[in-house]
NUROPA-559731 format. One record per residue (C-alpha): z, x, y; residue number from 1. Coordinates in nm, 3 decimals, always signed. Each point is the difference from the previous one (the first is absolute). Layout:
(zalo (Z, X, Y), NUM),
...
END
This chain:
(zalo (-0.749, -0.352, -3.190), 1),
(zalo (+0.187, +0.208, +0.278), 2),
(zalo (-0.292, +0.307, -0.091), 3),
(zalo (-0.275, -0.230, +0.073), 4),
(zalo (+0.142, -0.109, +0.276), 5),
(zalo (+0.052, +0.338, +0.191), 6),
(zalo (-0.326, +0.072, -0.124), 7),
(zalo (-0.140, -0.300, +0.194), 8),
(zalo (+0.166, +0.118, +0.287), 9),
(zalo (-0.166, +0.367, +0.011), 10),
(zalo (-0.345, -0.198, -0.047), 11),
(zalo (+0.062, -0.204, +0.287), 12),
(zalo (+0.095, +0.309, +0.204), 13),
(zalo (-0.294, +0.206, -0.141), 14),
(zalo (-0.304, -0.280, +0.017), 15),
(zalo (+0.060, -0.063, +0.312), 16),
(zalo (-0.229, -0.008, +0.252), 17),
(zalo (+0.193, +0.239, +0.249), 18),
(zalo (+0.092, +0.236, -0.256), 19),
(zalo (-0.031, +0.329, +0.216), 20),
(zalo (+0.198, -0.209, +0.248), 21),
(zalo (+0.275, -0.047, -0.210), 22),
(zalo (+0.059, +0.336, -0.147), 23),
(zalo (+0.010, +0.148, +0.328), 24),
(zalo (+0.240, -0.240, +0.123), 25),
(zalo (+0.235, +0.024, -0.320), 26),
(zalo (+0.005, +0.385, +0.055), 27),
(zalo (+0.125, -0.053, +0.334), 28),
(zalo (+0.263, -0.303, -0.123), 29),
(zalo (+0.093, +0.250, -0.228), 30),
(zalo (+0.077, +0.293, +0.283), 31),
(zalo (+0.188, -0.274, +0.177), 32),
(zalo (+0.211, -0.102, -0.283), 33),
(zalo (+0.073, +0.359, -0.090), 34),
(zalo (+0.145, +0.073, +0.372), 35),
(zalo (+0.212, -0.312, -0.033), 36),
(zalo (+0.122, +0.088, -0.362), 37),
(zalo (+0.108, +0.339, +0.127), 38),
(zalo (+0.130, -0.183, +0.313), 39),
(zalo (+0.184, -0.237, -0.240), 40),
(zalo (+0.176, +0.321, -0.210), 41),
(zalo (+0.149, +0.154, +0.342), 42),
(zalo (+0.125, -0.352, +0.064), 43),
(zalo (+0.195, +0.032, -0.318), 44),
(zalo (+0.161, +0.328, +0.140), 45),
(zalo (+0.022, -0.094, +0.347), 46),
(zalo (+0.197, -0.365, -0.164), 47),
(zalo (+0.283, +0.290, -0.180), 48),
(zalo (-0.025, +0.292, +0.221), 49),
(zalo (+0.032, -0.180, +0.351), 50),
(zalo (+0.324, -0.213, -0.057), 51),
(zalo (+0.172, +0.293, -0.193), 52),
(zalo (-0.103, +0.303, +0.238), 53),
(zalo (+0.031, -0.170, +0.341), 54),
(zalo (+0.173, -0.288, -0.040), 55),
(zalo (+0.235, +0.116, -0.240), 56),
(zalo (-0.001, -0.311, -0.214), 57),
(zalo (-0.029, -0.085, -0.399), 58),
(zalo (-0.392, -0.039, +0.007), 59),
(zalo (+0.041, -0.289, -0.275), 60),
(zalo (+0.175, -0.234, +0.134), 61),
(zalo (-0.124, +0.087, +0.359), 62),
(zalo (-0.358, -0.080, -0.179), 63),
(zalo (+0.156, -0.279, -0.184), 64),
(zalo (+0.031, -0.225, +0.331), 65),
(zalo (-0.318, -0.018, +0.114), 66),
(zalo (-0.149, -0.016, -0.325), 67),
(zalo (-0.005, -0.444, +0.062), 68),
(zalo (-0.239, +0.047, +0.314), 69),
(zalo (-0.161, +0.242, -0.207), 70),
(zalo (-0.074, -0.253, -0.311), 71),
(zalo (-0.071, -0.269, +0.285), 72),
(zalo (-0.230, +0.216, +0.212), 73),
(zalo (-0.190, +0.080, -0.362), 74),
(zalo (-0.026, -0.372, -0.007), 75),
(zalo (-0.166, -0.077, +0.327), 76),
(zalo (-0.284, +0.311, -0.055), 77),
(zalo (-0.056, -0.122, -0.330), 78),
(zalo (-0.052, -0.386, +0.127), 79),
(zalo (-0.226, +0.123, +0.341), 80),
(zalo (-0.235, +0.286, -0.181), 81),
(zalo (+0.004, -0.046, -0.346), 82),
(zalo (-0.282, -0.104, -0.208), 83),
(zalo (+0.010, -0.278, -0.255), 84),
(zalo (-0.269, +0.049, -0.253), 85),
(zalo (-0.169, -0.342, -0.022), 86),
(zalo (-0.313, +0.063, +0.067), 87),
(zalo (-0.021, +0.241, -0.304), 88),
(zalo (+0.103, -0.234, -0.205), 89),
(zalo (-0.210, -0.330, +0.004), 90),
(zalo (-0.299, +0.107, -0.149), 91),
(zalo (+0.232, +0.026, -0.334), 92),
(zalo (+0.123, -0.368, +0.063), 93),
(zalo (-0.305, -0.163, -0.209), 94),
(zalo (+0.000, +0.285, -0.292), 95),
(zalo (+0.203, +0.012, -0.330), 96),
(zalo (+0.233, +0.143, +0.106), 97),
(zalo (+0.342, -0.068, -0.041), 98),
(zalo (+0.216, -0.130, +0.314), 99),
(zalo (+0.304, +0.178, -0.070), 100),
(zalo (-0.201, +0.340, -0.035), 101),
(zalo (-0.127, -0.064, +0.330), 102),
(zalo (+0.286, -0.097, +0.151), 103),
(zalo (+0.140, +0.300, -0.149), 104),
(zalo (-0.245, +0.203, +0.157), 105),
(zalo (+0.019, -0.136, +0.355), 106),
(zalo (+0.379, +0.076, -0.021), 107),
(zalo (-0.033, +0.341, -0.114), 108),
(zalo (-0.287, +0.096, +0.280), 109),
(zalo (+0.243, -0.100, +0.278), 110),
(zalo (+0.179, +0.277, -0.124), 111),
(zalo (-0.294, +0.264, +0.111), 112),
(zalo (+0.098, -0.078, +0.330), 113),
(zalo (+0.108, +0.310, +0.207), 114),
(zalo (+0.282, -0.257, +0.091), 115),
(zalo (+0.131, +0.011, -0.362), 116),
(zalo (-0.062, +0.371, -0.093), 117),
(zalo (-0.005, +0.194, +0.333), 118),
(zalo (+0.388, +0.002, +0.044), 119),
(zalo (+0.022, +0.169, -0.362), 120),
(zalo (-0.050, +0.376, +0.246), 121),
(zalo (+0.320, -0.120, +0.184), 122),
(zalo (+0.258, -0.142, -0.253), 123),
(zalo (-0.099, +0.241, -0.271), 124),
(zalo (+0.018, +0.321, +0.236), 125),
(zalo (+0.313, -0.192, +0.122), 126),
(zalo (+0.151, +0.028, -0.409), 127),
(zalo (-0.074, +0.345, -0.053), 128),
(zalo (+0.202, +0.098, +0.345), 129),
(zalo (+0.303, -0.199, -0.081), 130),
(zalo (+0.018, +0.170, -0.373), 131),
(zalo (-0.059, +0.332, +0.161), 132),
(zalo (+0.337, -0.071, +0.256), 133),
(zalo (+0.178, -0.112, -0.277), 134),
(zalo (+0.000, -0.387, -0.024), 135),
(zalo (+0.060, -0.206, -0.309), 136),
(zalo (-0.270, +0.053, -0.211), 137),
(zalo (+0.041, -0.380, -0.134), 138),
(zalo (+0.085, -0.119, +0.353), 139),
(zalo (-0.291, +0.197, +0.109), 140),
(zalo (-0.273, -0.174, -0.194), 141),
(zalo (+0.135, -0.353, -0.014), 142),
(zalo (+0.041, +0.039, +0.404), 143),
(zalo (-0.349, +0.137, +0.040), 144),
(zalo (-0.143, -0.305, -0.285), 145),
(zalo (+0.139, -0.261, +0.148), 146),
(zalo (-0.186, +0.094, +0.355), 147),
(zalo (-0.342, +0.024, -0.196), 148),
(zalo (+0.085, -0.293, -0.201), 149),
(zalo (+0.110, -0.205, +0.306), 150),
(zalo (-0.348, +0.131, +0.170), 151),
(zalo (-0.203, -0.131, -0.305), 152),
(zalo (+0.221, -0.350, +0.031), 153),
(zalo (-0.198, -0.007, +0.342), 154),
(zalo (-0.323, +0.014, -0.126), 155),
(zalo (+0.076, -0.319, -0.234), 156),
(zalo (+0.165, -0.181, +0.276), 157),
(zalo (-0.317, +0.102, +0.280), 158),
(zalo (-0.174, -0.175, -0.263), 159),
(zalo (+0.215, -0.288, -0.013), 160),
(zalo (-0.021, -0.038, +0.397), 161),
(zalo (-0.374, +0.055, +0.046), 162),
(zalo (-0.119, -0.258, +0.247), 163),
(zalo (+0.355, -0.094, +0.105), 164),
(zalo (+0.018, +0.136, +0.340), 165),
(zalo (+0.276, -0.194, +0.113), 166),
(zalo (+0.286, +0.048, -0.275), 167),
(zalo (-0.127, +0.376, +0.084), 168),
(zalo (+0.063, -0.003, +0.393), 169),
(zalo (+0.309, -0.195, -0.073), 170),
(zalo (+0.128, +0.299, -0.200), 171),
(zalo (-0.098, +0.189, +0.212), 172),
(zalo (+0.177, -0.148, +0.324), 173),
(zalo (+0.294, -0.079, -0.210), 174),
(zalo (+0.012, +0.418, -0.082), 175),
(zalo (-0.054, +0.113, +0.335), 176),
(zalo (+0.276, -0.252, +0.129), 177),
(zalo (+0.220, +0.155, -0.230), 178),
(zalo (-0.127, +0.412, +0.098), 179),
(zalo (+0.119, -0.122, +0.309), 180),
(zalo (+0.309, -0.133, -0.096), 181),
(zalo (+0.070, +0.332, -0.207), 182),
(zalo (-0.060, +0.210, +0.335), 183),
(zalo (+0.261, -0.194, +0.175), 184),
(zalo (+0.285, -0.021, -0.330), 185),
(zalo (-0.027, -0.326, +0.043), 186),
(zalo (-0.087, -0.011, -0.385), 187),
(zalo (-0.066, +0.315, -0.189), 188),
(zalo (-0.298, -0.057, -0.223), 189),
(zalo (-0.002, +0.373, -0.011), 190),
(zalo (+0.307, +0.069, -0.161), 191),
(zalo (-0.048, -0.369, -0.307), 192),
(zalo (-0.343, +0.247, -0.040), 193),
(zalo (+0.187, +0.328, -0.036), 194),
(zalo (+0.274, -0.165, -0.238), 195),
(zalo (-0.253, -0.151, -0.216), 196),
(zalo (-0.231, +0.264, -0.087), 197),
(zalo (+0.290, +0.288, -0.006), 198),
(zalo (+0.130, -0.238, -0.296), 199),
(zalo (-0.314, +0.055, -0.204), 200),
(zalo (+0.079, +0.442, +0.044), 201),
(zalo (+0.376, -0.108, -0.065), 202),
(zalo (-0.084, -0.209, -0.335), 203),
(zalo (-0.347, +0.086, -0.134), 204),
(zalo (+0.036, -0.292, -0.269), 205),
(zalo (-0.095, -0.217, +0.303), 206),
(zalo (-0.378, +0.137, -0.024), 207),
(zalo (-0.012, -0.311, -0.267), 208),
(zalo (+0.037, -0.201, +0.334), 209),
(zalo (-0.335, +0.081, +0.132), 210),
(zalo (-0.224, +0.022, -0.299), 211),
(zalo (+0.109, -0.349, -0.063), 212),
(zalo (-0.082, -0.111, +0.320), 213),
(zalo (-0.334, +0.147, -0.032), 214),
(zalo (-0.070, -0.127, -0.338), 215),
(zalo (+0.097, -0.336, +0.137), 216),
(zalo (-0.223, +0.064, +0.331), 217),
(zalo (-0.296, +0.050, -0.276), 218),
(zalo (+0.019, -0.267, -0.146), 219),
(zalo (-0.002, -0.245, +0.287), 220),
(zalo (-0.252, +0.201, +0.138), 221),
(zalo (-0.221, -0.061, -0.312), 222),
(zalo (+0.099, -0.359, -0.037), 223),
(zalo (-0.086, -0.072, +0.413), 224),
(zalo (-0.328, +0.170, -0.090), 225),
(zalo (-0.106, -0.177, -0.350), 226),
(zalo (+0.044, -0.287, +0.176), 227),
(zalo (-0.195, +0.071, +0.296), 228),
(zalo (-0.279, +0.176, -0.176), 229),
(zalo (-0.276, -0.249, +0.011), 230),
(zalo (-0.328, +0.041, +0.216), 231),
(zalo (+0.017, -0.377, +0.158), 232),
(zalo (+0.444, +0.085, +0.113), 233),
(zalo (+0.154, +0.342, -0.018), 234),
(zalo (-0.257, +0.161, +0.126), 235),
(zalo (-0.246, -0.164, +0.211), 236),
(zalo (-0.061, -0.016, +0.348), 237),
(zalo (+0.325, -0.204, +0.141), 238),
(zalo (-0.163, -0.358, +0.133), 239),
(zalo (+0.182, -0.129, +0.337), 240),
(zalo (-0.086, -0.286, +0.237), 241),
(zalo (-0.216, +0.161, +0.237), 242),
(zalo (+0.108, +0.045, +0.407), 243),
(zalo (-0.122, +0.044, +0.325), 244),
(zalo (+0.153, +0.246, +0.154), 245),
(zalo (-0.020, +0.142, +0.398), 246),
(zalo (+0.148, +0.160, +0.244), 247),
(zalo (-0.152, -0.199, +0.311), 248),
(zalo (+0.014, +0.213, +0.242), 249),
(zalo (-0.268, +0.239, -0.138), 250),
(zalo (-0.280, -0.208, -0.030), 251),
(zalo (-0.007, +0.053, +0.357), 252),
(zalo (-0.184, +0.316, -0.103), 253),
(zalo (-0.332, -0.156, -0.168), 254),
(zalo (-0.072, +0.178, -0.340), 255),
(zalo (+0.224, +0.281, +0.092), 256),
(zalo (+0.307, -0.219, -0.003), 257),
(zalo (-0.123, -0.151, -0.297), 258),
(zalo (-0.024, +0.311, -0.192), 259),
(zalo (+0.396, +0.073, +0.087), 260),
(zalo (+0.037, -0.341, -0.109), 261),
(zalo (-0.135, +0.063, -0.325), 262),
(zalo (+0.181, +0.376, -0.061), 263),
(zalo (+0.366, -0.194, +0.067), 264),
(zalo (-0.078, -0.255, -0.219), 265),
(zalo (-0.098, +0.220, -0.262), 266),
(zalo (+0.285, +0.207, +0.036), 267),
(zalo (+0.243, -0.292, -0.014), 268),
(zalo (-0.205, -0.162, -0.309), 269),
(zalo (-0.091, +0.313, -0.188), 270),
(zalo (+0.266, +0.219, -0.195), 271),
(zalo (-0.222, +0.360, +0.022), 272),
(zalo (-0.019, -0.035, +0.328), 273),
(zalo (+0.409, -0.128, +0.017), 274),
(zalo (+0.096, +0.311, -0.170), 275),
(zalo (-0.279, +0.236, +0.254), 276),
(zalo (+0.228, -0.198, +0.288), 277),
(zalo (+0.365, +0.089, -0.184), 278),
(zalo (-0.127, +0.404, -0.035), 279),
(zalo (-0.112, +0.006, +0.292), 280),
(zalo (+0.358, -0.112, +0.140), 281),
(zalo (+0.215, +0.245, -0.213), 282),
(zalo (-0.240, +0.291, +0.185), 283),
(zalo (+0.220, -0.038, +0.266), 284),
(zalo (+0.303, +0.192, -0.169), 285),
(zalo (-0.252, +0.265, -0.097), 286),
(zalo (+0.182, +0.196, +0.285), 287),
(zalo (+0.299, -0.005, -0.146), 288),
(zalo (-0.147, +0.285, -0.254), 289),
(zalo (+0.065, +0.210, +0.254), 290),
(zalo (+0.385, +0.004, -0.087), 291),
(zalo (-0.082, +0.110, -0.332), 292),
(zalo (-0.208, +0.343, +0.079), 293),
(zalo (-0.038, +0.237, +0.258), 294),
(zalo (-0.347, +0.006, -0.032), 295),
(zalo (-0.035, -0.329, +0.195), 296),
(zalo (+0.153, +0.139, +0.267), 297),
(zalo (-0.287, +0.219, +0.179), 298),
(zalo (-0.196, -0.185, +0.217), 299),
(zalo (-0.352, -0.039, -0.167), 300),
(zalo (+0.201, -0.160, -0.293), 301),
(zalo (+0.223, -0.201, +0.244), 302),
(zalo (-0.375, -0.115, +0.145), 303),
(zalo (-0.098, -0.081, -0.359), 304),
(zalo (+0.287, -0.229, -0.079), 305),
(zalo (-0.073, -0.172, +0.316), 306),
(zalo (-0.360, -0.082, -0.113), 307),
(zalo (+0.161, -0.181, -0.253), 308),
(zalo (+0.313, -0.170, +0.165), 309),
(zalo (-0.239, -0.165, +0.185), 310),
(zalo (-0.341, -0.001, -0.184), 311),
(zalo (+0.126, -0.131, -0.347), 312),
(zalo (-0.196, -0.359, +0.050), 313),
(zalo (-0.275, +0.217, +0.139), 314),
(zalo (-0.006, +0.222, -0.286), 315),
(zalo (+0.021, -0.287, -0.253), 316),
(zalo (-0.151, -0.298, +0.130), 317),
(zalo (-0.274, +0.196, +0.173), 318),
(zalo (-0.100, +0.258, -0.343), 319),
(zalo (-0.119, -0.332, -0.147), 320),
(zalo (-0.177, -0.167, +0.297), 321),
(zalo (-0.253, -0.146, -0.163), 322),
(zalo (+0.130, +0.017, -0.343), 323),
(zalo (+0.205, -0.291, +0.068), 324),
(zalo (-0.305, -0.280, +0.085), 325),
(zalo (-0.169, +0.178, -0.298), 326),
(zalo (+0.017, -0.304, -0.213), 327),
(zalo (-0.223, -0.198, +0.240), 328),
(zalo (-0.163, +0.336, +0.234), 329),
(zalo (-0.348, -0.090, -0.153), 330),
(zalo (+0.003, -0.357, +0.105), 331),
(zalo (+0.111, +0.118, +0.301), 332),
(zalo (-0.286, +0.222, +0.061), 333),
(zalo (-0.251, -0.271, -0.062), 334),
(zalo (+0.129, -0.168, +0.323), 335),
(zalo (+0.003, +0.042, +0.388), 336),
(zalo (+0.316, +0.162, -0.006), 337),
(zalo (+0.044, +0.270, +0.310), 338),
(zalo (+0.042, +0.320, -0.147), 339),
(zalo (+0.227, +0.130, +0.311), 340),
(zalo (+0.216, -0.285, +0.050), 341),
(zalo (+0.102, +0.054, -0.381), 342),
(zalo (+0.113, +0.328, +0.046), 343),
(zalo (+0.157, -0.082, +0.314), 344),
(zalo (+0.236, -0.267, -0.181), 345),
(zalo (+0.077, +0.269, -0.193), 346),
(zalo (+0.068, +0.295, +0.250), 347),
(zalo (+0.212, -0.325, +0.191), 348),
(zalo (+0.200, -0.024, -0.299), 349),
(zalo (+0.085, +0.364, -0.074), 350),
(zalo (+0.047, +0.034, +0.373), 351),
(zalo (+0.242, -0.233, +0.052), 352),
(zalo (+0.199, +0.088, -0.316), 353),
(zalo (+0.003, +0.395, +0.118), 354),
(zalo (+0.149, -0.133, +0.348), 355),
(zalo (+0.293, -0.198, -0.213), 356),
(zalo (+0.035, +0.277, -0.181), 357),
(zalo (+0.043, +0.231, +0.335), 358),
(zalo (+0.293, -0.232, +0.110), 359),
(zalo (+0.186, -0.012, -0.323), 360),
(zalo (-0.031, +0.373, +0.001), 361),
(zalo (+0.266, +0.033, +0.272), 362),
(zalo (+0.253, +0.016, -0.269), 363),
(zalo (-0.067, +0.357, +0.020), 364),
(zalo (+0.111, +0.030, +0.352), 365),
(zalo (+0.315, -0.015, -0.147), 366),
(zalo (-0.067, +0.334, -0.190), 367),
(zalo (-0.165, +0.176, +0.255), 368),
(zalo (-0.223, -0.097, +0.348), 369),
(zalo (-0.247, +0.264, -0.099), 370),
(zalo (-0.042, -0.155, -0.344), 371),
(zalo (-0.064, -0.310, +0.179), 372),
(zalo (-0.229, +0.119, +0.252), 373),
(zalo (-0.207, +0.217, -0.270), 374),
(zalo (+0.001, -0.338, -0.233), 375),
(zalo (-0.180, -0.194, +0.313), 376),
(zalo (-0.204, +0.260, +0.054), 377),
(zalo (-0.130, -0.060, -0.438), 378),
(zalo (-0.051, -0.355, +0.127), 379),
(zalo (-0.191, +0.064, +0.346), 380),
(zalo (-0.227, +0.214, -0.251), 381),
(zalo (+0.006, -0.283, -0.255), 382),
(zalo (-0.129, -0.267, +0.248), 383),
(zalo (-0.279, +0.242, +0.160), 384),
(zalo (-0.143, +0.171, -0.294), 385),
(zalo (+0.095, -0.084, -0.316), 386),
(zalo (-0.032, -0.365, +0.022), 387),
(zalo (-0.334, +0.022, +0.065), 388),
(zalo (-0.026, +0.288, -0.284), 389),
(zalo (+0.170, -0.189, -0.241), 390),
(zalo (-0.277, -0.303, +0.021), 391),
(zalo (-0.297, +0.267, -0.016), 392),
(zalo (+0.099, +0.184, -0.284), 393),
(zalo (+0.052, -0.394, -0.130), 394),
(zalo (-0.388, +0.017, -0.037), 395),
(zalo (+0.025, +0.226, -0.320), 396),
(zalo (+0.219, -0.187, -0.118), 397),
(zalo (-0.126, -0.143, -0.349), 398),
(zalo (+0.348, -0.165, -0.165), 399),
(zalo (-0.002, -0.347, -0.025), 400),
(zalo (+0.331, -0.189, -0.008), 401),
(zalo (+0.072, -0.339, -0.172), 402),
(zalo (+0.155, -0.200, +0.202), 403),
(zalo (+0.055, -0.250, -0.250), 404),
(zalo (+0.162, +0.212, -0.267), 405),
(zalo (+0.288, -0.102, -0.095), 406),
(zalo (+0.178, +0.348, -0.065), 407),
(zalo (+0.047, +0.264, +0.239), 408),
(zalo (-0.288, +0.196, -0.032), 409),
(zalo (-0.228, +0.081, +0.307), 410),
(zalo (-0.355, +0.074, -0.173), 411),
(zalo (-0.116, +0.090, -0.335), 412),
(zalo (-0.184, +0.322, +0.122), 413),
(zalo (+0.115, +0.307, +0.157), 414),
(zalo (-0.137, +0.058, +0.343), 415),
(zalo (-0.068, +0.439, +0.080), 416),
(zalo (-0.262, +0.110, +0.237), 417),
(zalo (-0.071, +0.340, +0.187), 418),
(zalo (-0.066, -0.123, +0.308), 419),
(zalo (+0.378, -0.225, -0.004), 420),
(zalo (+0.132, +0.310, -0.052), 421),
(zalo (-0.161, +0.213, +0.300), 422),
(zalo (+0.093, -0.307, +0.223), 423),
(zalo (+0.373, +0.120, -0.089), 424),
(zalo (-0.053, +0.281, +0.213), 425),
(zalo (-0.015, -0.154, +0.340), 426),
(zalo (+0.248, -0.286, -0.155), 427),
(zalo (+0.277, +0.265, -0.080), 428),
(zalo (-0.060, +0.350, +0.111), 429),
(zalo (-0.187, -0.034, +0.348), 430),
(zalo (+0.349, -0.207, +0.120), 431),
(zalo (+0.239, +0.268, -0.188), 432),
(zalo (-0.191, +0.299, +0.143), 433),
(zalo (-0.014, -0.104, +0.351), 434),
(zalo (+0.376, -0.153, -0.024), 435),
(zalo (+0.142, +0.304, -0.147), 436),
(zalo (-0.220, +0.277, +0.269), 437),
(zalo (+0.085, -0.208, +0.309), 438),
(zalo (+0.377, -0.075, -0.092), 439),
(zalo (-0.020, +0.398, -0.115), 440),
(zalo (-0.100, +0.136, +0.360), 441),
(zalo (+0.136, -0.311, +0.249), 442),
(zalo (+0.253, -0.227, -0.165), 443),
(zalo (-0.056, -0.372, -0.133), 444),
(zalo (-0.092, -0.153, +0.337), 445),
(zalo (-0.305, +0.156, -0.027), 446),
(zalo (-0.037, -0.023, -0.371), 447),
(zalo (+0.041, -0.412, +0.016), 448),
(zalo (-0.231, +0.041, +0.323), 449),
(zalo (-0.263, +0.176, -0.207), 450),
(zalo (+0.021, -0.244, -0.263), 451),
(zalo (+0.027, -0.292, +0.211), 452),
(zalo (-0.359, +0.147, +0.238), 453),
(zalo (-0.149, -0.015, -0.366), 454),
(zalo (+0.076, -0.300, -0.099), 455),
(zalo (-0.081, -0.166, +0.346), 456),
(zalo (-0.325, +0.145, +0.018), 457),
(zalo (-0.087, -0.113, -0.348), 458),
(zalo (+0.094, -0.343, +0.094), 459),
(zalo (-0.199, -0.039, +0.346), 460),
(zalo (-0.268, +0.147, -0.249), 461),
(zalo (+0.049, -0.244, -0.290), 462),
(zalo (-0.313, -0.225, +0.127), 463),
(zalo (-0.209, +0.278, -0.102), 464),
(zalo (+0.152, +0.093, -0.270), 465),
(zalo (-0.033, -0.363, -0.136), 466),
(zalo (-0.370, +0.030, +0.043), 467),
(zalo (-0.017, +0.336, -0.218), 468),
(zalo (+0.226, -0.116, -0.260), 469),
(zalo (-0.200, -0.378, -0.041), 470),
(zalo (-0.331, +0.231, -0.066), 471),
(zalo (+0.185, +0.170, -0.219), 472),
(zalo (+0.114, -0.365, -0.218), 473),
(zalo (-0.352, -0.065, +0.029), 474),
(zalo (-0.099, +0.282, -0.165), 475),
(zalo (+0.235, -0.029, -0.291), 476),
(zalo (-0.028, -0.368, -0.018), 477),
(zalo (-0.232, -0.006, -0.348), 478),
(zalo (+0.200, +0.206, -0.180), 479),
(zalo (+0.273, -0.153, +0.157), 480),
(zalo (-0.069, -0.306, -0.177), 481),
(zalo (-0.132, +0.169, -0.317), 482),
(zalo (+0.354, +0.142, -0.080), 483),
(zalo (+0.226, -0.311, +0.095), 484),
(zalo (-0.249, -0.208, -0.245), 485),
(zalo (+0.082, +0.230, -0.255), 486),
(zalo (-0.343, +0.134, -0.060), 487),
END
């Protein structure tokens, strides 16, 4: 039954209708994921060779005491991006088939995740270097196992906590409160960490620990499912009491403040666009990569962090404007609905959340004025140019998004087009080009001025830009519709 299904899955990827699509977009998931695999083994060696060559520390139980945020970090990924196969699923719901095979199955494809099988290039990279120093060979393996078999415990408890977004924050607040308290010694969740995993390289008999915990984690897991797995309650749309919801002051605005009003209520209702929100908040410590390598330390890459610092809602939120109303974009269409003031609630939106972002960024101030300064001048850019960028190269976009699913999936279709891709070029390497030359010949005044002249003509501009990029939603509007109806 497994072979048939797998086989059902490369017939839905080959029958569909944006095959071409597909493959090319695969090839180039596939060059991504090879970068970060290769990204992940170097982490392996960086994890031994930093804390032994510079800080001249045992690397495993240095490792050891971070390894809780670690596990708990794993957790919160898992819960925000990954997918729960549902949707796959149902159509098997009213066959002969048995439950516990599907069950079985469901179970078993959360573990294709590149949640559950990515971190396989760091821990077993990470066993081959501590056997080649000289560790424990037992101590070695059942130190390394119970990391991956703690990881895989994750995947059976994201399951567990799907939809429960509080007991998740909670965690969450109740981890960082104790990070904090760790920094200070007031308690030193660092060191319980480091004295309970060094136990399982001290005594490997204690591996037995966490395959029974994961045996038990399966089994709950399969019970909670069985006994959700029913079209009309596991998995069907969640029902609540419906709500009127506004913020007052923007109706103010006629259908522009109306449009805002809908985008923050389907923010707060909806958990795709929750999780878009959440990403686009943990872009803010992209910077911080540039502790890690030297590389992020020129200026054109200093420029391209900032882009992101402060265009991560951008980036997000505005890839899939207006993959988001997709579920009701043709009803939409049949109406009087003004064409500008839509994308205007949007560009209001983005706008906003890249001037936040240009506040919080200050934090870097701390590191450096110039990083600060060449950070503002990646937002200055952001609200100018590729605001308004963003929301034209939205009219190829092609990917609907459910709204109503109830896992964390953001569209059953991959979205790839040429022309998204050429619209990089004035998104990423116009700014980088023109930071990099005028910092290069006088300083990063001038640099954030250039950027900043850029970004202020494009916004005195945006009125005709508007116009442009509504022909241009016009024009795409048909097959617009065609693909978010499935057709």
């Amino acid at each position: 039954m497994l072979q048939r299904f797998i086989k059902l899955e490369f017939k839905s990827f080959f029958r569909s209708s944006s095959l071409a699509t597909n493959i090319i977009v695969k090839i180039f998931q596939l060059l991504g994921m090879l970068y970060l695999l290769m990204m992940f083994v170097f982490v392996a060696f960086g994890a031994f060779y930093f804390p032994k060559k510079e800080l001249h520390v045992d690397p495993m139980p240095f490792i050891s005491r971070f390894l809780i945020y670690w596990l708990v970090a794993d957790l919160f990924l898992r819960y925000f991006f990954q997918q729960m196969p549902t949707q796959n699923i149902k159509p098997f719901l009213t066959m002969n088939i048995k439950k516990n095979t599907l069950v079985n199955y469901m179970i078993s494809k959360t573990f294709s995740s590149f949640f559950s099988w990515g971190g396989l290039f760091i821990y077993i990279p990470l066993l081959g270097i501590l056997l080649y120093n000289g560790y424990s060979i037992e101590g070695s393996f059942s130190w390394i196992f119970t990391i991956i078999i703690l990881i895989f415990c994750n995947n059976f408890l994201n399951v567990l906590l799907n939809g429960k977004d509080i007991v998740v924050w909670i965690v969450g607040a109740v981890l960082v409160l104790a990070a904090g308290l760790d920094y200070y010694k007031i308690i030193s969740l660092s060191s319980i960490s480091e004295l309970l995993f060094m136990k399982f390289y001290q005594h490997w008999w204690l591996i037995i620990v966490p395959i029974l915990l994961m045996i038990v984690g399966f089994m709950i897991t399969k019970k909670y499912i069985a006994g959700n797995f029913y079209l009309d309650k596991g998995l069907e749309m969640k029902q609540e009491v419906g709500k009127t919801e506004s913020i007052q002051f923007l109706n103010h605005y006629g259908v522009l403040g109306t449009f805002i009003n809908n985008d923050i209520r389907m923010i707060k209702r909806s958990k795709a666009a929750k999780s878009i929100t959440m990403g686009s908040f943990l872009f803010l410590f992209y910077g911080l990569l540039m502790f890690s390598s030297p590389i992020y330390q020129t200026p054109y890459m200093e420029l391209f962090m900032g882009l992101f610092v402060t265009g991560g809602f951008l980036f997000m939120f505005g890839q899939r404007v207006p993959s988001f109303d997709s579920s009701y974009y043709p009803l939409m269409m049949t109406l009087n609905v003004p064409y500008k003031e839509y994308l205007k609630a949007k560009w209001w939106m983005i706008v906003s959340a890249v001037a936040v972002s240009m506040v919080l960024a200050i934090g870097y101030a701390f590191v450096s004025w110039d990083l600060y300064f060449t950070f503002l001048a990646a937002g200055l850019y952001n609200v100018g140019v590729n605001s308004q960028i963003v929301l034209l190269s939205g009219a190829y976009n092609k990917n609907p998004v459910d709204l109503n699913a109830r896992g964390k999936t953001l569209g059953k279709k991959n979205n790839f087009s040429f022309k998204s891709i050429i619209l990089m070029l004035p998104q990423m390497v116009l700014p980088m080009a023109v930071f990099a030359g005028t910092k290069y010949m006088f300083g990063t005044t001038a640099a954030v001025a250039s950027l900043g002249v850029l970004g202020l003509i494009g916004f005195l501009l945006r009125e005709k830009f508007f116009d442009f990029i509504v022909k241009l939603y016009k024009k795409e509007k048909y097959s617009t519709i065609k693909a978010f109806k499935g057709n």
